[in-house]
N, C-alpha and C positions, 0 to 999 in steps of 0.2 A: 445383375442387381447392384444397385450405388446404395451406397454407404456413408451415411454423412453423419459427421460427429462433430457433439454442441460440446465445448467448453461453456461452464457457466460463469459469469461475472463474479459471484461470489470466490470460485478456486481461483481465477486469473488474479483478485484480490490479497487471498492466502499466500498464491506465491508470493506475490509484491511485497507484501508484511514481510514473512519470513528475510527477500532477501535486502530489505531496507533494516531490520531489525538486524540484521550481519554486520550492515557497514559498520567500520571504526569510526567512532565520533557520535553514531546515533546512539541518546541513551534510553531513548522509546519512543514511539510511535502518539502521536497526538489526533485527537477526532478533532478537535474544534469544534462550536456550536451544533452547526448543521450537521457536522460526522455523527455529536453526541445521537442527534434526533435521528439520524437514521440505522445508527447501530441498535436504539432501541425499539423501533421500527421493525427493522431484521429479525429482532431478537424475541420478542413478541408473535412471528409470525413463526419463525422456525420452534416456538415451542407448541404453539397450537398445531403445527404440524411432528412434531416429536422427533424437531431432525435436532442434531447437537450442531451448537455455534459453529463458524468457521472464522479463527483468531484476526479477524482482518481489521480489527478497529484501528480509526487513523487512513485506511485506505481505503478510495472511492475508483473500481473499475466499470466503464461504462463503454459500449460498446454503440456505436449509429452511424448509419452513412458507410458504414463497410469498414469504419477505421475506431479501433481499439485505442481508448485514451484511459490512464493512470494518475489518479493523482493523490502523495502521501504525504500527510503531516507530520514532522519532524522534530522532539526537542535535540539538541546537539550539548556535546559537554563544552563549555566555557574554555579549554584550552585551547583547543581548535578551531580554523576558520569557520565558520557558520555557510558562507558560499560555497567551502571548497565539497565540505560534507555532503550538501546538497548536490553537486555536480555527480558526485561518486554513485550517491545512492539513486540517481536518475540512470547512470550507467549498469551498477546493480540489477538493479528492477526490469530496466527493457533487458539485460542479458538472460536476467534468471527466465522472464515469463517467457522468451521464443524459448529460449531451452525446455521450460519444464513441459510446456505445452504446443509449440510450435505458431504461435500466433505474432503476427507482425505488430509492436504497438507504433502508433503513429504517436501518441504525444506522451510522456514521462513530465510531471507537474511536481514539485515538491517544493513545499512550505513551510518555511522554519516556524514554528508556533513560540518555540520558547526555547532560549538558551540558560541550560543550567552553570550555574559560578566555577569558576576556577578554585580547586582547593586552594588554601592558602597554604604556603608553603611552610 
């Protein structure tokens, strides 16, 4: 007997949150427009089904064609590079989701939405 087991789009997501929300420099995770709409989207349908949220807002995992693509919006703190943050946390995310779940991601997508100020010293 085979055995086939579904990771869902929504957990492959949570990971990604979780480990973009780790990186040093990210100070949160941003939906953008379309994120907003489909977080509420999500959120709307998993209550009429009585399931509890999964913290993924900000990140969109989509799965087609056999290849797993990632993609997170990002604010970043004003002290640090805006690029380099981004690189890190693309390195993050494909590290975390083969680990957490063993899935190859083909593309890591990250968007700087907004960068927060530099304290003043």
């Amino acid at each position: 007997m085979s055995v086939q087991w579904i990771i869902e789009e929504p957990v492959v997501a949570a990971v990604a949150a979780d480990a973009a929300r780790a990186t040093p420099g990210v100070v949160r995770l941003e939906a953008g427009v379309a994120g907003l709409l489909r977080a509420w989207g999500r959120g709307k349908w998993q209550q009429v089904k009585g399931i509890d949220p999964v913290p993924a807002e900000g990140v969109l995992a989509e799965s087609g064609d056999g290849e797993l693509r990632v993609r997170v919006g990002i604010a970043t703190a004003g002290q640090v590079p805006a690029a380099a943050v981004a690189r890190q946390v693309q390195r993050e995310v494909r590290r975390a989701v083969t680990h957490h779940t063993g899935l190859d991601v083909a593309e890591v997508s990250v968007v700087v939405l907004d960068i927060e100020p530099a304290a003043a010293p």
